[in-house]
C-alpha positions in Angstrom: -13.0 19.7 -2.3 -9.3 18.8 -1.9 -7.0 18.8 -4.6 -6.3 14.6 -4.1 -10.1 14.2 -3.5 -10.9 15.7 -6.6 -8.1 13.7 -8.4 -8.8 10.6 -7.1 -12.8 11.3 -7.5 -11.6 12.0 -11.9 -12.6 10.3 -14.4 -8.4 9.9 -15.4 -8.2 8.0 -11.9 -10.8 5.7 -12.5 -8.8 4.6 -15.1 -5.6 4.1 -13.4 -4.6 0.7 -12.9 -2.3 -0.2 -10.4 -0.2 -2.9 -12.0 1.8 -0.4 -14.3 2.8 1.4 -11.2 4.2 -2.0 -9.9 5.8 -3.0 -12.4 9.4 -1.5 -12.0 9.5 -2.5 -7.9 12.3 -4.2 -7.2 13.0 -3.5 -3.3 10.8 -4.8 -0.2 7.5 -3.3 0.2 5.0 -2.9 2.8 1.4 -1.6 1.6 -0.9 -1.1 3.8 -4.5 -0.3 3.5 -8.2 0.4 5.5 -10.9 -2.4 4.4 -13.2 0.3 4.3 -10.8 2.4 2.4 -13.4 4.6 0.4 -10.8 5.6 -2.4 -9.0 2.2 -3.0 -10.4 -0.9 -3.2 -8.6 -4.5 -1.8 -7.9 -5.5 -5.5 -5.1 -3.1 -5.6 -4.0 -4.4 -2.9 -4.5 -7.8 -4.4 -2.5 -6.8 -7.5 0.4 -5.2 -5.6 0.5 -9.0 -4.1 0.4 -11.2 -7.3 3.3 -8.1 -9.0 6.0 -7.3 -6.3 7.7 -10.3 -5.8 7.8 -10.7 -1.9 5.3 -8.3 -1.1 3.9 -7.8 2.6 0.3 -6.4 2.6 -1.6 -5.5 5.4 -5.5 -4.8 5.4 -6.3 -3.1 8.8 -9.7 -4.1 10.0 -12.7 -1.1 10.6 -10.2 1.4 8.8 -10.6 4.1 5.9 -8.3 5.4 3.9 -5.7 6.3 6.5 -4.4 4.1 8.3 -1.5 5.4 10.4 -4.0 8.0 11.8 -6.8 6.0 12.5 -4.9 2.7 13.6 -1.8 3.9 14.7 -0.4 1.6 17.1 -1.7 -1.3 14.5 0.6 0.3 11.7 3.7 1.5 13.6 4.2 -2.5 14.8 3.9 -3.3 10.9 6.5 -1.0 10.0 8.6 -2.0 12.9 8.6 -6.1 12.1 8.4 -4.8 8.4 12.0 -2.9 8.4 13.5 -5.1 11.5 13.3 -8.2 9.0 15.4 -6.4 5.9 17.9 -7.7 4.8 21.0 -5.1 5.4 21.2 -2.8 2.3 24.0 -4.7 0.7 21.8 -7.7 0.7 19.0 -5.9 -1.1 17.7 -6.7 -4.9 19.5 -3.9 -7.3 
């Protein structure tokens, strides 16, 4: 098993919440994740929602855990719109 599989298969992991990770985010985020992720579920997506203020998320339909190599295309365009709408960085949250 890989090293991250094992990680994220631990018993440590399964008690990782995502919210104290989200906490201290300040700047624009995109997170992006399969709907058939089999590591992550949609409520972490959820949470990173309701704690990053302005946060984009995108589920990508019939997708795992990787998106930018199973749905390529579908995750490039995201980034692209993502990063073309920025602010420039002076107009950034410090």
């Amino acid at each position: 098993m890989l090293l991250a599989s094992a990680r994220w298969m631990s018993d440590e992991f399964e008690r990782w919440d995502v919210r104290q990770a989200t906490e201290a985010i300040v700047c624009p985020l995109l997170a992006i994740q399969g709907r058939q992720d089999q590591f992550g579920t949609l409520a972490q997506l959820d949470e990173i929602g309701r704690h990053v203020a302005g946060a984009e998320l995108l589920v990508v339909e019939q997708c795992r855990h990787v998106p930018h190599e199973e749905h390529p295309d579908t995750v490039l365009r995201a980034i692209r719109a993502f990063l073309s709408a920025l602010p420039p960085p002076d107009k950034l949250p410090t």
